[in-house]
C-alpha positions in Angstrom: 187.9 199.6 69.8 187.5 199.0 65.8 183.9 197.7 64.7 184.6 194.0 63.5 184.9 193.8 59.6 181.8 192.6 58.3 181.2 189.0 56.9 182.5 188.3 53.7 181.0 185.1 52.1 184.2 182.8 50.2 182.0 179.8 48.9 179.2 178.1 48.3 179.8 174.2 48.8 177.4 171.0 47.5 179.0 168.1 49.8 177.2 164.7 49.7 177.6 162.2 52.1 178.6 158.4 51.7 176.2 156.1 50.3 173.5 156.0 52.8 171.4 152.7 52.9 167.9 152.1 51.8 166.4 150.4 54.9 162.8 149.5 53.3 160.5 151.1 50.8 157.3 152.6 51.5 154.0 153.6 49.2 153.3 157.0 50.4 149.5 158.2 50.6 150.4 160.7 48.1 151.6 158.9 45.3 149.4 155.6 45.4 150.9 152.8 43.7 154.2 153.8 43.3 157.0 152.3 46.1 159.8 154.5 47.6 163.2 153.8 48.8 163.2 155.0 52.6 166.4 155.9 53.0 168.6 156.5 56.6 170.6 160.1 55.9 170.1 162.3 53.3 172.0 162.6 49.7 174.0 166.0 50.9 173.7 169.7 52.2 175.2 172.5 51.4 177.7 175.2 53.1 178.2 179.0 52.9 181.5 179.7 53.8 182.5 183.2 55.1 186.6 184.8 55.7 185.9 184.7 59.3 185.9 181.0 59.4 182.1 180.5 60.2 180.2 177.8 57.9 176.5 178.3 57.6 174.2 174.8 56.7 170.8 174.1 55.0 169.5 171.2 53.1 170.8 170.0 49.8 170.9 172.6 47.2 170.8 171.3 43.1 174.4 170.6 41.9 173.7 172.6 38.7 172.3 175.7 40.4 175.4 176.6 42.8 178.0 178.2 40.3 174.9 180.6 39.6 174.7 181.3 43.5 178.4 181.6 43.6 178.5 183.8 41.0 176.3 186.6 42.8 177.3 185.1 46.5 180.6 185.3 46.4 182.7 188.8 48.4 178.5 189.3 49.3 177.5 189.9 53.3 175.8 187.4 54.3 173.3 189.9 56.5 172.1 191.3 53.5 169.6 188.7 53.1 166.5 190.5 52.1 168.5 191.0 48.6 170.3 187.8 48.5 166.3 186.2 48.7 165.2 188.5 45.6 168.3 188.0 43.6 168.5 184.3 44.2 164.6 183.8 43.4 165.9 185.4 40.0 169.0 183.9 38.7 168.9 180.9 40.4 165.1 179.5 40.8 164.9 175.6 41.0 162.7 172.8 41.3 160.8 172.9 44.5 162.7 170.7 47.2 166.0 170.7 45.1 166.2 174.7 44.6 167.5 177.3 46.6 165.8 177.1 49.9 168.8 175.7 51.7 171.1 178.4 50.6 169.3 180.9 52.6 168.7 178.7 55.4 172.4 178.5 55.5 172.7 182.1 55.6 170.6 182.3 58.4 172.3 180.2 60.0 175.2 182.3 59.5 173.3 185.1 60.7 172.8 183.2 63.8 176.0 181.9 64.5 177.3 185.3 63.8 175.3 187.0 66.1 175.5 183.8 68.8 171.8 183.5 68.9 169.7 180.5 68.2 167.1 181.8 64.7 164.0 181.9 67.1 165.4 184.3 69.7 166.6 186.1 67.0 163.3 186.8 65.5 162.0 187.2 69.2 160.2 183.7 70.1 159.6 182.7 73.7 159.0 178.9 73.1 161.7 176.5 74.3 159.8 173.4 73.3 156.7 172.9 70.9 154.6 170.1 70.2 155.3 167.7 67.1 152.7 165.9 65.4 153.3 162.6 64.1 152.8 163.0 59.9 152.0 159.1 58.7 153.2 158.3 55.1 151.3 155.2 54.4 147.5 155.3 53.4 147.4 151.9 55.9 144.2 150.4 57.2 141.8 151.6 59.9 143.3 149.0 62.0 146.5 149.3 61.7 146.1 153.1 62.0 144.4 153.1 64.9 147.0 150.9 66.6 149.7 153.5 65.2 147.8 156.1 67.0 147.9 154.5 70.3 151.3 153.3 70.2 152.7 157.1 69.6 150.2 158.1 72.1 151.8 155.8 74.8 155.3 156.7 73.6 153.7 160.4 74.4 152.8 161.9 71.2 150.0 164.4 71.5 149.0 164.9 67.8 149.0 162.6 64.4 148.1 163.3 61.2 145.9 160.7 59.0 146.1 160.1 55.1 142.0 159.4 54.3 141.8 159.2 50.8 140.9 155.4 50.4 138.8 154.2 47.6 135.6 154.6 49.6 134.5 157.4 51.6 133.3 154.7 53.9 136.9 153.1 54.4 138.1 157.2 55.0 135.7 157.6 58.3 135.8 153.6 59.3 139.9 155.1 59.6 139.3 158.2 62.1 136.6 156.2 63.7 138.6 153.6 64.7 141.6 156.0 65.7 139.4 158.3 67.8 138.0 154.9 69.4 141.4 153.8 70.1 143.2 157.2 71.9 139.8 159.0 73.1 140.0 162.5 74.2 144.0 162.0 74.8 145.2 163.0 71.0 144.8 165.5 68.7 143.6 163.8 65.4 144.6 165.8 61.8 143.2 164.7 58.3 145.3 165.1 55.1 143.1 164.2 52.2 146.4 164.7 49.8 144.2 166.6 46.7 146.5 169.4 46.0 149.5 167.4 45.0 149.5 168.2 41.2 149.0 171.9 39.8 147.4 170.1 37.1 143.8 168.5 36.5 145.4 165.3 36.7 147.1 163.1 40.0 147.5 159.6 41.3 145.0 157.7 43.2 141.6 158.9 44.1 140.0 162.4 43.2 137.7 164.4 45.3 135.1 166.1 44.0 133.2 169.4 46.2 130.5 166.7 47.6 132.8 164.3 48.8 135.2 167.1 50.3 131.9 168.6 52.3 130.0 165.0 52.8 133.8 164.6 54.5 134.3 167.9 56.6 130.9 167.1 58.3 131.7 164.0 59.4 135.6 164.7 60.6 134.2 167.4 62.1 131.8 165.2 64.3 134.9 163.0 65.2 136.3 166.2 66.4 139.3 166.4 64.0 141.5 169.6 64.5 142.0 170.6 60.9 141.0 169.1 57.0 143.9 169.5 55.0 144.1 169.7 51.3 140.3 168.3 50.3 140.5 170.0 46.8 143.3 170.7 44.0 145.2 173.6 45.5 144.0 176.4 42.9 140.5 175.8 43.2 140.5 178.8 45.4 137.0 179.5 45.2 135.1 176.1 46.0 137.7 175.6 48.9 137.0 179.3 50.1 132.7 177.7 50.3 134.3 174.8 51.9 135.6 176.4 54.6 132.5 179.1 54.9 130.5 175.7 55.2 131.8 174.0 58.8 133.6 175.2 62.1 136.3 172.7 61.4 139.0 174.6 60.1 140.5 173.8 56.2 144.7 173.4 55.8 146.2 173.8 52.8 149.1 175.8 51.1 152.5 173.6 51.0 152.2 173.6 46.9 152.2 177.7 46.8 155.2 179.1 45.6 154.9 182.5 46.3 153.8 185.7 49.1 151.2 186.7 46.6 149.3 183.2 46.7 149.2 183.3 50.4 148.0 186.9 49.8 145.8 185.6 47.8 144.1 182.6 49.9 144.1 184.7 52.8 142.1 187.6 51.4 139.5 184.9 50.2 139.4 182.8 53.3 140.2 180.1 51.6 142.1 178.2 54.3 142.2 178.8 58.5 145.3 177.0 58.7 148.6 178.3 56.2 150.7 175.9 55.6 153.4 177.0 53.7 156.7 174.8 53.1 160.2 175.9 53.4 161.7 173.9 50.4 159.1 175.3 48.0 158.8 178.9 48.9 162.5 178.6 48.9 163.7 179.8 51.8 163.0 181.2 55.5 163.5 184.9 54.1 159.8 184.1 52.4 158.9 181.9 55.4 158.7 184.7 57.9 156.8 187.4 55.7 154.3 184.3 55.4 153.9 184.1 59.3 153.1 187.8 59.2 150.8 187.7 56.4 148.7 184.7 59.0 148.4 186.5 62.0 147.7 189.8 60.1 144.7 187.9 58.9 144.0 186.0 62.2 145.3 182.6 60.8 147.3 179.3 62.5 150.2 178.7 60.5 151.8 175.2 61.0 154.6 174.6 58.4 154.5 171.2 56.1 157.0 168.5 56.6 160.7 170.4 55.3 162.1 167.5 53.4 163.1 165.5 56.7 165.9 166.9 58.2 167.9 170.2 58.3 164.2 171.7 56.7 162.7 170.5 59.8 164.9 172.0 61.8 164.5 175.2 60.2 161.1 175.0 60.6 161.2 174.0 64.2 162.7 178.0 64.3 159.7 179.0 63.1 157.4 177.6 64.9 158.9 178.7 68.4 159.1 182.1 67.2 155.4 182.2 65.9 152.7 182.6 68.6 150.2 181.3 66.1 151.5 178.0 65.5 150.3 175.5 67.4 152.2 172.6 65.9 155.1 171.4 64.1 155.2 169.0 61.0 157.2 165.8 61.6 157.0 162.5 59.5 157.0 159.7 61.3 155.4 156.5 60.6 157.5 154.1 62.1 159.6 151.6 61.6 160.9 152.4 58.0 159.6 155.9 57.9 160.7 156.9 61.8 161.4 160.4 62.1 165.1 159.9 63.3 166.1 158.3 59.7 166.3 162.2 58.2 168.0 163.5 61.7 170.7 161.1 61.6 172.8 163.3 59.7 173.2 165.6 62.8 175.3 164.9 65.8 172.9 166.3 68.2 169.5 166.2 66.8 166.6 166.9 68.8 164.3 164.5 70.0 160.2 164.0 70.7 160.4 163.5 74.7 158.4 161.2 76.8 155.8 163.9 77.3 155.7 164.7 73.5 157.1 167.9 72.9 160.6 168.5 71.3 163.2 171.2 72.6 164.2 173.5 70.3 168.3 173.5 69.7 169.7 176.7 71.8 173.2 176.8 69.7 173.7 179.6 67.4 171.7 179.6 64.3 169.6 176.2 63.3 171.7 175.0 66.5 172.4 171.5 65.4 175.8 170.1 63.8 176.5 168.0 61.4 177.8 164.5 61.7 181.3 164.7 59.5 181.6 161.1 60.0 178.9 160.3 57.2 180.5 162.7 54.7 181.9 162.1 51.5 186.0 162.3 51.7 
């Protein structure tokens, strides 16, 4: 019987969807005064076609970068993914979040669908389901946090994730205080203190200095917080490396590092205990894995940040089944406007948080989910 002709990618598509509605606006912790349209759907996504009629998916690619990818893409095997990564990377960079990232997730999707598997039993996971935490947007009130965090832990949650970076230290702990009061023992409480935004000296809202980071740790640490993410600017390698040397607690950082060599880097000086590398600015899952490696090499957690809302998170969701170091999966959700199910309503069949807080991970081919051709752009 002849071997099947291999793949042989035919084009590279930007398709938008119809105009999606803005359902409320939001301040997110990270950019403090500054309100956000939170939107229901997503702008587009992009498609790799192939001769054999399968259509791989990933999140929206720049308009201005894809004749570049089509140019080198194009008659290409989609398998060959270790060079597509490198040469991609090259000619056709981007802006993190709006650069290449979903072209490869597309091809691994490909890759999956071609092979029939779903991406984590491809790369050998054994986890059906893995447990979401619940990533708030809004630096909000004690109060109103700490009813946030029983209401998700009714609905079944079993982690969240607090912004702390109020004007006052004070206000910060009065926050986790009030949330560990409110859920006890029956939720796993995460800190973001959102420092590492800028690559610069410069970012909105208020600025940690080393005291306050390690007058902080202490005290989350005493509420019995699972991680600190992000208390210093993310190249300050060194004072964040003393940080971590200084409490049992373990320090999260690494969704601003573009590249293997910075994880390299941060693991070699212990600078963090937990990686946490994003999808949308490493640009792609290709990069993704060898950061997953680099982790457990090193005897570090790895628990990926947020992947842009929707087809990200589902690549990510890959990930963390087929990792036996992550213990978690990045989800924001800070319901009503910013409810997780906004970015997933793109897909016909997306997966949801059950009752007892864990989310299945799609067993179709590939990321495993489809999209809904309803919302797109004719």
């Amino acid at each position: 019987m002849p071997e099947n002709p291999r793949l042989k990618i035919t084009d590279v598509r930007s398709v938008p969807f119809k105009e999606y509605r803005t359902i409320g606006v939001m301040e997110p912790a990270w950019d403090p005064g500054r309100s956000r349209p939170a939107d229901f759907g997503a702008a587009s996504f992009v498609e790799v076609h192939t001769d054999q009629g399968l259509t791989g998916i990933g999140p929206a690619v720049d308009d201005r970068l894809i004749p570049d990818v089509k140019e080198y893409l194009l008659g290409q095997d989609p398998f060959d993914i270790e060079r597509h990564a490198h040469v991609l990377r090259y000619y056709a960079w981007g802006a993190a979040y709006h650069g290449t990232a979903g072209v490869d997730i597309a091809l691994w999707d490909l890759i999956g669908k071609a092979t029939g598997q779903p991406l984590y039993k491809l790369w050998g996971g054994d986890k059906d389901k893995v447990v979401p935490y619940a990533s708030m947007i809004l630096l909000s009130s004690p109060e109103e946090r700490a009813e946030m965090a029983l209401r998700l832990m009714e609905e079944g949650w079993k982690a969240i994730k607090i912004r702390i970076h109020h004007a006052t230290m004070a206000e910060d702990i009065r926050t986790v205080e009030m949330a560990r009061d409110a859920v006890g023992d029956g939720m796993t409480i995460t800190v973001d203190a959102n420092q590492a935004e800028s690559n610069g000296t410069w970012q909105p809202g208020i600025q940690w200095d080393y005291q306050r980071a390690a007058d902080t740790a202490l005290v989350m640490q005493d509420l019995g917080v699972y991680w600190l993410e992000e208390p210093l600017r993310g190249f300050e390698f060194d004072q964040l490396a003393q940080l971590n040397a200084s409490v049992r607690m373990p320090i999260a950082g690494g969704e601003g590092l573009t590249g293997l060599h910075d994880f390299f880097r941060a693991c070699q000086q212990n600078v963090y205990d937990i990686l946490q590398p994003e999808v949308l600015v490493l640009h792609g899952l290709t990069a993704m894995r060898k950061v997953g490696t680099l982790a457990e090499f090193h005897g570090k957690q790895i628990v990926p940040h947020n992947g842009g809302g929707n087809l990200g998170v589902i690549a990510h969701l890959h990930l963390v089944a087929s990792w036996r170091h992550a213990p978690f999966l990045e989800i924001l959700h800070d319901p009503p406007i910013g409810d997780y199910m906004q970015g997933f309503s793109i897909m016909k069949n997306p997966p949801i948080v059950d009752s007892d807080g864990l989310i299945s991970v799609p067993q179709g081919p590939g990321l495993g989910v489809e999209i809904d051709h309803d919302l797109i752009k004719t």
